[in-house]
LUMNU-435846 format. One record per residue (C-alpha): residue number from 1; x, y, z; chain. Coordinates in pm, 1 decimal. Layout:
N
<node><resi>NUM</resi><x>X</x><y>Y</y><z>Z</z><chain>A</chain></node>
...
This chain:
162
<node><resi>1</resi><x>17629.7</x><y>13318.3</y><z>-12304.8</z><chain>A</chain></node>
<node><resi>2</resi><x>17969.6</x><y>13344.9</y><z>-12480.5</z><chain>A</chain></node>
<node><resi>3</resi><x>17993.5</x><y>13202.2</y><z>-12831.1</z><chain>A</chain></node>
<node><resi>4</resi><x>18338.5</x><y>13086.6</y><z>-12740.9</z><chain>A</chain></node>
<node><resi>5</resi><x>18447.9</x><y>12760.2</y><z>-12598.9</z><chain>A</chain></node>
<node><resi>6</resi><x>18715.7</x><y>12554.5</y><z>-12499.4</z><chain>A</chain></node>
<node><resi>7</resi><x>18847.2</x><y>12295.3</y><z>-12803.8</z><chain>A</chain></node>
<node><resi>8</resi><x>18812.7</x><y>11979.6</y><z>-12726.0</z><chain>A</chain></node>
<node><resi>9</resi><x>18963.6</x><y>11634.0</y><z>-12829.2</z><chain>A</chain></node>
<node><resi>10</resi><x>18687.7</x><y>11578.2</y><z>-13097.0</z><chain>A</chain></node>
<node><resi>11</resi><x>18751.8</x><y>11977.2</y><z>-13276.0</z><chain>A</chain></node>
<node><resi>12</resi><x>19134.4</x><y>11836.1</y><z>-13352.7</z><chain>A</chain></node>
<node><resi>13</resi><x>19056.1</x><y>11817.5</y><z>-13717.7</z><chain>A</chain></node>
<node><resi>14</resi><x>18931.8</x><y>12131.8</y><z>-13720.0</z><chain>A</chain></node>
<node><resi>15</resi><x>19175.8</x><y>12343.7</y><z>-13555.9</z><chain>A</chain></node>
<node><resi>16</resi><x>19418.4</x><y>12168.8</y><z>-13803.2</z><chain>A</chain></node>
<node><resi>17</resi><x>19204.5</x><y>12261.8</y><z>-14097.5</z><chain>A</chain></node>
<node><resi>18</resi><x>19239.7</x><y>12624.1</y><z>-13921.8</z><chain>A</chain></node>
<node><resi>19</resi><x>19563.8</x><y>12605.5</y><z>-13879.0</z><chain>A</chain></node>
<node><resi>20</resi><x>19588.5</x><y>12537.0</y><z>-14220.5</z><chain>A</chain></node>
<node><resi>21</resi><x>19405.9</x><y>12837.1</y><z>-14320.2</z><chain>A</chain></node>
<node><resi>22</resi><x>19611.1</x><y>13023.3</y><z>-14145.8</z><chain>A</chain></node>
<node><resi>23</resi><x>19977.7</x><y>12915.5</y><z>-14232.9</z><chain>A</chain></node>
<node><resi>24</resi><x>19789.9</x><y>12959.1</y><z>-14616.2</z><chain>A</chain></node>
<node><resi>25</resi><x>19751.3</x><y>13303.1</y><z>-14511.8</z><chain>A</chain></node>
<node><resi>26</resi><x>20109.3</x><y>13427.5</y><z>-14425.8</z><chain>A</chain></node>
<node><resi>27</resi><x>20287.5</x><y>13579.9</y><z>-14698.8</z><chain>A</chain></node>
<node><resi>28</resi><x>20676.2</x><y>13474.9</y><z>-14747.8</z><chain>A</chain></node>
<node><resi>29</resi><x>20970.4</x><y>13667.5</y><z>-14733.0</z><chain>A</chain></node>
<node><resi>30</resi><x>20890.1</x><y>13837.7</y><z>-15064.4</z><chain>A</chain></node>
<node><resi>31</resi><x>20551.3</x><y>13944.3</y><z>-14957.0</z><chain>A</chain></node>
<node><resi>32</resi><x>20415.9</x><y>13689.3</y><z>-15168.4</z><chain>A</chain></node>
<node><resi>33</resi><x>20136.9</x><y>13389.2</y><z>-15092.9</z><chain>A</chain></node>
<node><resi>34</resi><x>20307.4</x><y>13038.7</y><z>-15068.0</z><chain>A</chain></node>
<node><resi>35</resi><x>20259.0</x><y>12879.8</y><z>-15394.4</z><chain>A</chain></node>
<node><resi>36</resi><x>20024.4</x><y>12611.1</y><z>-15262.0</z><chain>A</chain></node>
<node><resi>37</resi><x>20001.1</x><y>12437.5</y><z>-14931.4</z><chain>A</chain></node>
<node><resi>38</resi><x>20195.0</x><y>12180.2</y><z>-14761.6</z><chain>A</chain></node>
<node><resi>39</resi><x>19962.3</x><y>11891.4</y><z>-14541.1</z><chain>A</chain></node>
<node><resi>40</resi><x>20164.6</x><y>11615.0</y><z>-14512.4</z><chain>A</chain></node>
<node><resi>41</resi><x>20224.9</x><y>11713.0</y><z>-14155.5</z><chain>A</chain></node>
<node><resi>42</resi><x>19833.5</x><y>11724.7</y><z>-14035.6</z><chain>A</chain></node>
<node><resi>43</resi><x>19764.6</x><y>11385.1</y><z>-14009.5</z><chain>A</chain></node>
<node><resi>44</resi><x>20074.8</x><y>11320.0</y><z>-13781.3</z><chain>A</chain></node>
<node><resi>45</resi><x>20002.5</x><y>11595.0</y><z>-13565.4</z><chain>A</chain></node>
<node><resi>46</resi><x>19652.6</x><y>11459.1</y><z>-13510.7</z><chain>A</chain></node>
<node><resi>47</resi><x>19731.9</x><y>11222.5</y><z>-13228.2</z><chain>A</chain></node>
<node><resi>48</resi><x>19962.8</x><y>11512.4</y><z>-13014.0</z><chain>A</chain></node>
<node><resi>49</resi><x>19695.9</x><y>11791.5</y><z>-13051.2</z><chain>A</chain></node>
<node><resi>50</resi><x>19364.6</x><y>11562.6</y><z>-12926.6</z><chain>A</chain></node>
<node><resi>51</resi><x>19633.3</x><y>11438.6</y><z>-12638.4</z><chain>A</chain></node>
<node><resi>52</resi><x>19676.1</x><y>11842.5</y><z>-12558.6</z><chain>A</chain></node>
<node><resi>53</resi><x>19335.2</x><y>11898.8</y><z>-12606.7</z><chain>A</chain></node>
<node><resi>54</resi><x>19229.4</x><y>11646.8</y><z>-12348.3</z><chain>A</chain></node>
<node><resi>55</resi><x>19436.5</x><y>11842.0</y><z>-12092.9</z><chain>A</chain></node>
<node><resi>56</resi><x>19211.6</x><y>12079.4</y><z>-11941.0</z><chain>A</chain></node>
<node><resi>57</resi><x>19472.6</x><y>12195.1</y><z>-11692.6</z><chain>A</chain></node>
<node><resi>58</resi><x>19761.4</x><y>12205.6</y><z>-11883.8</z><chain>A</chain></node>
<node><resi>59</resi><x>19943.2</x><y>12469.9</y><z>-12021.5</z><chain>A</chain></node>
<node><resi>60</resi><x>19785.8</x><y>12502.1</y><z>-12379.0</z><chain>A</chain></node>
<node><resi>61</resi><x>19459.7</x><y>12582.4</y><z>-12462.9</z><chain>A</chain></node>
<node><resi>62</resi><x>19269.0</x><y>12625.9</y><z>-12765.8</z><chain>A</chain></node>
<node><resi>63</resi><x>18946.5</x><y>12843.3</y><z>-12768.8</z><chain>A</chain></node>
<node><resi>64</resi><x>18724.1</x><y>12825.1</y><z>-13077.2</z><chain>A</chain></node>
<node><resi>65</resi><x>18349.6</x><y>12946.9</y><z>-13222.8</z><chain>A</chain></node>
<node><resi>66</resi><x>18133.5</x><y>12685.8</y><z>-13365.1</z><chain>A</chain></node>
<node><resi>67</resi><x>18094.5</x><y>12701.2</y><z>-13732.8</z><chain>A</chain></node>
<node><resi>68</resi><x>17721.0</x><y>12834.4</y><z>-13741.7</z><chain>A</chain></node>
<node><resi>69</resi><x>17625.4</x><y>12688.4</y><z>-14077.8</z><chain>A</chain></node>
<node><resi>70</resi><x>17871.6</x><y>12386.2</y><z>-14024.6</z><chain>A</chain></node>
<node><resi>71</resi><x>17737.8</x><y>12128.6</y><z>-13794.9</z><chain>A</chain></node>
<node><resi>72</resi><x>18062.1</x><y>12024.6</y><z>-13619.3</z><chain>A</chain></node>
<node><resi>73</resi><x>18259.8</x><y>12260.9</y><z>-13796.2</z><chain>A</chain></node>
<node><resi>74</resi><x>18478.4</x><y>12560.2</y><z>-13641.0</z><chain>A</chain></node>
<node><resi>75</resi><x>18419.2</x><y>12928.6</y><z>-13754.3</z><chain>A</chain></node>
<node><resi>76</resi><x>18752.0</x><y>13029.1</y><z>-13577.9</z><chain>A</chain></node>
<node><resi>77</resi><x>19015.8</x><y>12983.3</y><z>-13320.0</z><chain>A</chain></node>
<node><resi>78</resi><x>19285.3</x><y>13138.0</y><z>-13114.1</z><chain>A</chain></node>
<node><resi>79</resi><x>19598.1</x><y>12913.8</y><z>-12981.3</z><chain>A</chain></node>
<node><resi>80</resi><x>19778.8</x><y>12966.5</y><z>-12653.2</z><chain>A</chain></node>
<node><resi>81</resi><x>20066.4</x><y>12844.0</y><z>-12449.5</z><chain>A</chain></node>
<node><resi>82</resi><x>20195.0</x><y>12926.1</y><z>-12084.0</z><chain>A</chain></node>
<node><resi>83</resi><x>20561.3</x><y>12928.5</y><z>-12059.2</z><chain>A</chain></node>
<node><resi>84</resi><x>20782.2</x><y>12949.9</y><z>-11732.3</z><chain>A</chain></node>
<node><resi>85</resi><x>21091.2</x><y>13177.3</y><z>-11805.6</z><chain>A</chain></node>
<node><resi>86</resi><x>21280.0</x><y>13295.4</y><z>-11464.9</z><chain>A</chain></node>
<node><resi>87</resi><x>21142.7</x><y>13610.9</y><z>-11383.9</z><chain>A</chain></node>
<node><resi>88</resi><x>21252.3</x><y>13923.1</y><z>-11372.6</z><chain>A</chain></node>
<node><resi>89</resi><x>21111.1</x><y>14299.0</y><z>-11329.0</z><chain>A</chain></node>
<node><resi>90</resi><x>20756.4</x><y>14354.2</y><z>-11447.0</z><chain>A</chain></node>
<node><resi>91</resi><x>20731.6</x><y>13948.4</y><z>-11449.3</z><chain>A</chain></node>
<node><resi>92</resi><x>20871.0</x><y>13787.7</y><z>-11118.4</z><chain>A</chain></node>
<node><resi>93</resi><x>20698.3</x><y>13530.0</y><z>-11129.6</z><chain>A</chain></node>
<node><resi>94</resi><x>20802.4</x><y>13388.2</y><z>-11485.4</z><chain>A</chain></node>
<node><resi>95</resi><x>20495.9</x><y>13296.2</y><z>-11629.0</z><chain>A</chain></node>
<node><resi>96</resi><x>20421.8</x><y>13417.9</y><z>-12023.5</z><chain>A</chain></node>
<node><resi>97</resi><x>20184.4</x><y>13353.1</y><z>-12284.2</z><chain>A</chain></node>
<node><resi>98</resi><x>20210.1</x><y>13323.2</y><z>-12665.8</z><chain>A</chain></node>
<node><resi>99</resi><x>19935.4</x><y>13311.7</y><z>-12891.0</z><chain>A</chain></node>
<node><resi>100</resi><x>19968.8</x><y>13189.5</y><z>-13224.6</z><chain>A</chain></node>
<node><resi>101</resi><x>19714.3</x><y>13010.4</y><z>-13465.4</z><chain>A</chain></node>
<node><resi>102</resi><x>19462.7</x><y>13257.2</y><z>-13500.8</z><chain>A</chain></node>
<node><resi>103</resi><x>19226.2</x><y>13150.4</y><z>-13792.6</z><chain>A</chain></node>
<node><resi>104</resi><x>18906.8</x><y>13230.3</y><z>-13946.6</z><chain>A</chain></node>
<node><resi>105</resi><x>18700.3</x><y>13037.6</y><z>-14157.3</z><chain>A</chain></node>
<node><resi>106</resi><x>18749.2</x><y>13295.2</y><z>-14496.8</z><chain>A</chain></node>
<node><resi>107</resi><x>18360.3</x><y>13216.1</y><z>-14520.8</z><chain>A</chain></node>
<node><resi>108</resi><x>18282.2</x><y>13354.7</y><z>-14164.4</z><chain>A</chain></node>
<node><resi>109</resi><x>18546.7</x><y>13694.9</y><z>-14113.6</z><chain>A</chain></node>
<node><resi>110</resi><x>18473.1</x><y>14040.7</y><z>-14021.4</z><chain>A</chain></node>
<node><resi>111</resi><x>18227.0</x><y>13916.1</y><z>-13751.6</z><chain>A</chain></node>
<node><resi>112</resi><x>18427.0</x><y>13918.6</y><z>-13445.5</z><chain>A</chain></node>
<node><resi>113</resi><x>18493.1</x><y>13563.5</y><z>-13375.6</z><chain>A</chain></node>
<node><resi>114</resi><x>18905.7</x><y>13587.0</y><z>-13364.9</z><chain>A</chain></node>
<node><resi>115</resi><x>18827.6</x><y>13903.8</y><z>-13166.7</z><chain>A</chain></node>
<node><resi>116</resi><x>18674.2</x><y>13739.8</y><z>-12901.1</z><chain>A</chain></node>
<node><resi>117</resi><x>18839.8</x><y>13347.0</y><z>-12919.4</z><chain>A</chain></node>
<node><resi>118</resi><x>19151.0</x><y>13576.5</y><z>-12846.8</z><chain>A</chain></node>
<node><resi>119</resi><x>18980.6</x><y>13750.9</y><z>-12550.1</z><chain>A</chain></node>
<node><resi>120</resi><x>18891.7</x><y>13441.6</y><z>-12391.3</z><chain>A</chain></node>
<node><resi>121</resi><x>19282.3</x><y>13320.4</y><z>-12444.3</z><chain>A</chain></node>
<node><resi>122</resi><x>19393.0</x><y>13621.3</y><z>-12253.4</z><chain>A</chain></node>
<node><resi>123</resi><x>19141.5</x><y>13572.7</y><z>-11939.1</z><chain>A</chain></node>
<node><resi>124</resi><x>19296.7</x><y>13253.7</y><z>-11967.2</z><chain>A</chain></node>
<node><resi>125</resi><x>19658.0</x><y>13367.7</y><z>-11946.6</z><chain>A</chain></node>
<node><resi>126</resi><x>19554.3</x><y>13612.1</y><z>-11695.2</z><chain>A</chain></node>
<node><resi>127</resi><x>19370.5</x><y>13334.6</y><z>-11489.5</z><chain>A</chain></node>
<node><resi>128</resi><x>19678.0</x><y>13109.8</y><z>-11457.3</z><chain>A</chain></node>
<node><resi>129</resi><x>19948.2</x><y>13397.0</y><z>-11364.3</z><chain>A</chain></node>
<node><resi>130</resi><x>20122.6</x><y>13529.0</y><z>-11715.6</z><chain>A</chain></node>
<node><resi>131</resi><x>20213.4</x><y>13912.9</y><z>-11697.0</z><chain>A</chain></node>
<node><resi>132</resi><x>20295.2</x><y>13922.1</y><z>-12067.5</z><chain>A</chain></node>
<node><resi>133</resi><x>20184.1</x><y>13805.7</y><z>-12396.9</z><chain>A</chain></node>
<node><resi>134</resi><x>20387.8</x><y>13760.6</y><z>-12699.0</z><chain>A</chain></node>
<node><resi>135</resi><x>20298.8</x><y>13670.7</y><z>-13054.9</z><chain>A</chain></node>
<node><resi>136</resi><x>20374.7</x><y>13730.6</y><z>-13423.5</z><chain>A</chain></node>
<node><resi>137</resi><x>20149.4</x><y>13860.2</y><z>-13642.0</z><chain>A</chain></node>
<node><resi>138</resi><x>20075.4</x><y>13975.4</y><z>-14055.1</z><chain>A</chain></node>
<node><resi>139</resi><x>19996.5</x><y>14330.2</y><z>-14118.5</z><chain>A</chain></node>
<node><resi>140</resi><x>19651.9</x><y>14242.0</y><z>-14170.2</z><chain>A</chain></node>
<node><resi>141</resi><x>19599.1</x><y>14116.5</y><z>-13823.3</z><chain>A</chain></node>
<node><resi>142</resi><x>19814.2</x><y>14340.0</y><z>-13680.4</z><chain>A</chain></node>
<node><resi>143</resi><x>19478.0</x><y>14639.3</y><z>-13650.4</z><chain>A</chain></node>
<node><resi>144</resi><x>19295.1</x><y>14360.5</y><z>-13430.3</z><chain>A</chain></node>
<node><resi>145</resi><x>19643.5</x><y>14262.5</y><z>-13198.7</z><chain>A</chain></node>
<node><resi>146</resi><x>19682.0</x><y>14643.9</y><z>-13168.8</z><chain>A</chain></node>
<node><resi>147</resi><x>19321.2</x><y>14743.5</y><z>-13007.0</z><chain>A</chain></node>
<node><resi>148</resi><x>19384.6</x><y>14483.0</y><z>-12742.1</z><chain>A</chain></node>
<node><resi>149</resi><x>19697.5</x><y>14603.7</y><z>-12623.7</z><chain>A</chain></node>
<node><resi>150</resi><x>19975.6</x><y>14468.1</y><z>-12845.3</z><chain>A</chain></node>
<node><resi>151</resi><x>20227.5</x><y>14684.0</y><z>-12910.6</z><chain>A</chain></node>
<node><resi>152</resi><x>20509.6</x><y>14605.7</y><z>-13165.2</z><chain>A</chain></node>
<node><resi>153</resi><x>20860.2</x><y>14552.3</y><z>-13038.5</z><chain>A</chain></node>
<node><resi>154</resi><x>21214.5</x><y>14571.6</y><z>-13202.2</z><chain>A</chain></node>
<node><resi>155</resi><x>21242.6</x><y>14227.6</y><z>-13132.5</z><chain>A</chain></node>
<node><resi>156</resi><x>21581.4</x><y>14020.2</y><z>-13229.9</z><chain>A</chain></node>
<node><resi>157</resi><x>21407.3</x><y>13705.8</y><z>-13255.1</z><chain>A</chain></node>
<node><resi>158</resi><x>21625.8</x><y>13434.9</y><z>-13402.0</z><chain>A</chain></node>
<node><resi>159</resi><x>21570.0</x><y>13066.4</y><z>-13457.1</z><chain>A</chain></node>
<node><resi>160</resi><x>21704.4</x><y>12740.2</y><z>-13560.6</z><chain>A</chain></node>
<node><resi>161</resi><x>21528.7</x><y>12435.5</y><z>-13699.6</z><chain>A</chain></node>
<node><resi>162</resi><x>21665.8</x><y>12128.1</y><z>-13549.8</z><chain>A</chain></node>
């Protein structure tokens, strides 16, 4: 029996709270920590995550480990999208996952629980068609994305906030 599940409407505070401890977790520009952390978007993103969360055959998916101290609590979780792009060589088909929100509890690390919530995200990608993964990562994660398969790209990744 795995230890890892599907999230579910009911874990949406949880994988915020996650969330949370991961966006704490990134270091700015500088290298620095942020200063101290911004949550005025959680409760707003409530209603939109237990709506996503409800959607069993949709194209995100959020796989967590129960919190094994916590009654109702998560230990950890791993965050995944499917994403068409037109396909091309190596991908035809189009399909490509992104993982992003991978969290521990700082209480419950070093005991394999991202490892393996990210493991059941790729049988997931694998499952619904994606030929390639994608996600951004802090050097301190980067060991973990590494022994699955990740390799680092010279990426020219741009964005813009609208």
């Amino acid at each position: 029996m795995s230890l890892v599940r599907r999230a579910e409407p009911k874990d949406a505070e949880e994988v915020v709270r996650l969330r949370q401890v991961m966006i704490d977790s990134v270091r700015t520009l500088d290298g620095t920590l942020p200063p101290a952390s911004v949550t005025d978007w959680q409760a707003a993103s409530l209603p939109t995550l237990r709506r996503r969360l409800a959607e069993p055959g949709g194209d995100f998916a959020v796989f967590a480990v129960d919190h094994p101290e916590r009654p109702g609590g998560l230990a950890a979780t791993a965050v995944g999208t499917l994403e068409y792009r037109i396909g091309r060589s190596g991908n035809p088909h189009g399909v490509a996952g992104y993982v992003f929100s991978v969290a521990t509890d700082p209480g419950m690390r070093r005991r394999g629980f991202s490892r393996a919530c990210v493991e059941e995200l790729l049988a997931w990608f694998r499952e619904r068609g994606a030929r390639q993964v994608g996600l951004t990562t802090s050097a301190d994660a980067e060991g973990l994305y590494a022994s699955l398969g990740f390799v680092r790209k010279p990426d020219p990744y741009m964005q813009l906030k609208l």
